[in-house]
C-alpha positions as a Markdown table, in Angstrom:
| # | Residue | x | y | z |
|---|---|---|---|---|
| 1 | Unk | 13.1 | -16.8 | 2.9 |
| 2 | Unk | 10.5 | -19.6 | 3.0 |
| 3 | Unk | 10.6 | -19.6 | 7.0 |
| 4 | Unk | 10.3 | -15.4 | 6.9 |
| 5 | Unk | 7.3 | -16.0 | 4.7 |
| 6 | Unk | 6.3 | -18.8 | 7.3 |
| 7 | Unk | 6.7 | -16.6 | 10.5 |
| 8 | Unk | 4.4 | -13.9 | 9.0 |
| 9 | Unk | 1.7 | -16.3 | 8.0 |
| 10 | Unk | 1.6 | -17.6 | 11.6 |
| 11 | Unk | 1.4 | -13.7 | 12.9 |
| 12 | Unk | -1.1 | -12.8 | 10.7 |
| 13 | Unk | -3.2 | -15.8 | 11.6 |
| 14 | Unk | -2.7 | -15.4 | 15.5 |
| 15 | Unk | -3.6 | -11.6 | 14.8 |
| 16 | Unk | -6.5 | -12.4 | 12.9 |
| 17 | Unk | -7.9 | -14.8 | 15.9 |
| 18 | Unk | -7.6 | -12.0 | 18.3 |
| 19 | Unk | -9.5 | -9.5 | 16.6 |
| 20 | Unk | -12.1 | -12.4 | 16.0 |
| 21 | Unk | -12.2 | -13.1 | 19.2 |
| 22 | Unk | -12.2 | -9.8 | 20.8 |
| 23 | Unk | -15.6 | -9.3 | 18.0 |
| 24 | Unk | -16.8 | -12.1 | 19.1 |
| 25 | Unk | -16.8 | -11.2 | 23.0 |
| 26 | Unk | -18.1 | -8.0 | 21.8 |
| 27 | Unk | -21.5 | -9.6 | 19.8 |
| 28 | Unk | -21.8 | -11.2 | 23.5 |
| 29 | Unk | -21.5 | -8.1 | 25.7 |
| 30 | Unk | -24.5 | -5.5 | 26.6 |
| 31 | Unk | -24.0 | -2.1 | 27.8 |
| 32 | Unk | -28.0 | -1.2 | 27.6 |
| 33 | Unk | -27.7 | -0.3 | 31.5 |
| 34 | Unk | -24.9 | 2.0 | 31.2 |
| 35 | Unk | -26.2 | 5.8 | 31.2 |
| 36 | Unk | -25.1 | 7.4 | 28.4 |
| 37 | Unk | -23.1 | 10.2 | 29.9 |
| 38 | Unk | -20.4 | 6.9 | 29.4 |
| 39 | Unk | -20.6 | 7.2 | 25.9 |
| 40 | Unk | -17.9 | 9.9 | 25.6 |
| 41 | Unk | -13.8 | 10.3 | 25.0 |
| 42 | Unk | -12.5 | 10.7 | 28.5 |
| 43 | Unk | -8.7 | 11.8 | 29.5 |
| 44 | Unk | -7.2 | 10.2 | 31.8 |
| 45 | Unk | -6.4 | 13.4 | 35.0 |
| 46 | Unk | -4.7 | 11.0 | 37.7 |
| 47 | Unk | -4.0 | 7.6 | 39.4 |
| 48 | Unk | -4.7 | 7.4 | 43.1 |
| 49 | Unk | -3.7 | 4.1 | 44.5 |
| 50 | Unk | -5.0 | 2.2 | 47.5 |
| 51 | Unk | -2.5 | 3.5 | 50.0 |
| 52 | Unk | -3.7 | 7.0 | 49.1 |
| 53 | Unk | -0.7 | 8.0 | 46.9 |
| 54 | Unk | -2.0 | 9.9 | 43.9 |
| 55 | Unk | -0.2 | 10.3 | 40.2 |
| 56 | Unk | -1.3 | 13.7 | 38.2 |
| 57 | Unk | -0.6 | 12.8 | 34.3 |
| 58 | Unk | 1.1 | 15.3 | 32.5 |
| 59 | Unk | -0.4 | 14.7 | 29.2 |
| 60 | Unk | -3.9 | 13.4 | 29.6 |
| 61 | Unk | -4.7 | 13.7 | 25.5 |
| 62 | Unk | -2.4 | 10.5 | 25.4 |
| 63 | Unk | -4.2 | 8.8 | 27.7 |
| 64 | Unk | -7.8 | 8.3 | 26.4 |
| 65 | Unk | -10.7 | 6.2 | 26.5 |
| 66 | Unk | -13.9 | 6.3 | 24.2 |
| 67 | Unk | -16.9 | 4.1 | 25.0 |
| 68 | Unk | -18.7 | 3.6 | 22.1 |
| 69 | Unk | -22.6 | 2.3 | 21.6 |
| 70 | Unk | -21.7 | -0.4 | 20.1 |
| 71 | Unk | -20.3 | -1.9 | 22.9 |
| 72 | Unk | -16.5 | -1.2 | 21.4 |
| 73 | Unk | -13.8 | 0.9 | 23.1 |
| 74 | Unk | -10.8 | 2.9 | 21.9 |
| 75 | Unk | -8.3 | 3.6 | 24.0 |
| 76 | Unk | -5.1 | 5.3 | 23.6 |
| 77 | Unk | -2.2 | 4.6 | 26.1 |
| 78 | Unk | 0.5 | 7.5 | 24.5 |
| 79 | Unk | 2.2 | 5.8 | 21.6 |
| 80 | Unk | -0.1 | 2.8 | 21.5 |
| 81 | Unk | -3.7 | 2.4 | 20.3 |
| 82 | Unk | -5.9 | -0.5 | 21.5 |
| 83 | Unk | -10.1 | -1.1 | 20.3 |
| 84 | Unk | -12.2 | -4.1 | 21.6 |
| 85 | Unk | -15.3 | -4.7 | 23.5 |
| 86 | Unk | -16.4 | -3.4 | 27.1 |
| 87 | Unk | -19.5 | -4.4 | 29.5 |
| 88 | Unk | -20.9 | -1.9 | 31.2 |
| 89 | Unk | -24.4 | -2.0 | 33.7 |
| 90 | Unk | -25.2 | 1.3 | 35.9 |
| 91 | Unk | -21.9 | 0.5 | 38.4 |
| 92 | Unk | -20.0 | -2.4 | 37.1 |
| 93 | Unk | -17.6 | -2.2 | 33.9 |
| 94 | Unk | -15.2 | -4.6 | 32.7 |
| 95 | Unk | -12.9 | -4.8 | 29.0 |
| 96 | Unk | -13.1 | -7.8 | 27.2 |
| 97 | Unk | -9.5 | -9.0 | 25.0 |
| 98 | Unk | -8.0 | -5.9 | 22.9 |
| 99 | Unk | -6.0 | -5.8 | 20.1 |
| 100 | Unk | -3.5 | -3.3 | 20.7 |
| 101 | Unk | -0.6 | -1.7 | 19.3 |
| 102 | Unk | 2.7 | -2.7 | 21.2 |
| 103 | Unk | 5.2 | 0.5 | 20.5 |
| 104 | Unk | 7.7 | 1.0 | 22.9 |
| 105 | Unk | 6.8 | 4.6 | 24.4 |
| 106 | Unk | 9.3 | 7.0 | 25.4 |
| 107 | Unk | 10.8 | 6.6 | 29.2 |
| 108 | Unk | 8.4 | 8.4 | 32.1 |
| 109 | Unk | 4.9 | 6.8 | 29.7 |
| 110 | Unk | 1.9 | 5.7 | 31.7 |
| 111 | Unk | 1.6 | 3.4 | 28.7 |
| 112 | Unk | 2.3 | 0.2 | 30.5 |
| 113 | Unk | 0.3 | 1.5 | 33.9 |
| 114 | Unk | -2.7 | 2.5 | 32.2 |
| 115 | Unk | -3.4 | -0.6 | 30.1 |
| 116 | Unk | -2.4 | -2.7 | 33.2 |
| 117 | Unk | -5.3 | -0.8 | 35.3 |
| 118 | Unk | -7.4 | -1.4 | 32.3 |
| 119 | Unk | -7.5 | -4.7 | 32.3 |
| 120 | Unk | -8.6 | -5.2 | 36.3 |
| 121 | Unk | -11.3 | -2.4 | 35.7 |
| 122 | Unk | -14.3 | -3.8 | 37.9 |
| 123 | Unk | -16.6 | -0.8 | 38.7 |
| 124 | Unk | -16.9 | 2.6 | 37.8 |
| 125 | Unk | -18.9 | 5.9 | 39.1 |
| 126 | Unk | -19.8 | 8.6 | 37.0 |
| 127 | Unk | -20.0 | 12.6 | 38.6 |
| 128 | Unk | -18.0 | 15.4 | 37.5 |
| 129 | Unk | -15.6 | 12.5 | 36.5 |
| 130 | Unk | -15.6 | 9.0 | 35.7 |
| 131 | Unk | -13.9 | 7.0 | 38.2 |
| 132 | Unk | -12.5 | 3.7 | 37.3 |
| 133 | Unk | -12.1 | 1.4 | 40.3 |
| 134 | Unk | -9.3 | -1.1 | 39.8 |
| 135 | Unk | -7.3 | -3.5 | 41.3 |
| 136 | Unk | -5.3 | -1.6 | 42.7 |
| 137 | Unk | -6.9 | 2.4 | 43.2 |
| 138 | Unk | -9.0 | 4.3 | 41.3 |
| 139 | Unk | -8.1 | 6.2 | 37.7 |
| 140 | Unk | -9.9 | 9.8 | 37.4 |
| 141 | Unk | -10.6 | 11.0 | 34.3 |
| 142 | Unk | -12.5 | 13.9 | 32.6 |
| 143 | Unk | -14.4 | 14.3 | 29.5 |
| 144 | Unk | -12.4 | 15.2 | 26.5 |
| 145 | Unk | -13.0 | 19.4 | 26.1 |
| 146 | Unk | -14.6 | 19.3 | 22.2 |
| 147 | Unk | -12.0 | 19.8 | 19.2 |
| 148 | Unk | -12.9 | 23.1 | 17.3 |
């Protein structure tokens, strides 16, 4: 019992440096360049990788990203949930450390593939879509249609 109780101390601690770290980055980033037409909840339409082949997403409401003004980001990747800090200037973009949820999501997910891209985001462009350039291709998404 003592080691259970030992186990979830060291968790709780390791979780609790994340998070501080992941604010920390976030007191240090600056999105005051980005245009706010960024500060939105965007679905994720498609993945089109380098050698041209291109991935529709059946589901884009679990596949979401919302840039906030505070320089903080929640995404959803289906059955996970993830929030930490971004940088964003008027072309480049990058995601600081997130704490995220770690569910195992149902076989055929993007979970896995959209968090991956994530986390090699290096520039982005802004039309009728926001394109996220990573390592890797290019993620198209669309603002999310308002809730009524």
């Amino acid at each position: 019992m003592k080691n259970s109780l030992t186990k979830n101390a060291v968790l709780l601690a390791v979780m609790a440096l994340v998070v501080s770290g992941g604010l920390m980055i976030a007191g240090c980033s600056s999105s005051d360049d980005a245009p706010d037409s960024l500060f939105t909840i965007w679905q994720l339409q498609e993945f089109v990788l380098d050698d041209g082949t291109t991935t529709p997403v059946d589901d884009p409401v679990k596949y979401t990203v919302e840039f906030r003004t505070d320089n903080t980001a929640a995404i959803r990747a289906d059955c996970n949930n993830c929030n930490g800090p971004f940088s964003a200037d008027d072309e480049n973009l990058s995601f600081g450390l997130m704490a995220c949820t770690i569910a195992a999501c149902p076989p055929g997910s993007f979970d896995t593939q959209f968090q991956a891209a994530l986390d090699t985001v290096s520039t982005y462009e802004i039309g009728l879509a926001l394109l996220l350039n990573y390592q890797g291709g290019v993620m198209r998404l669309i603002p999310q249609p308002p809730s009524f």
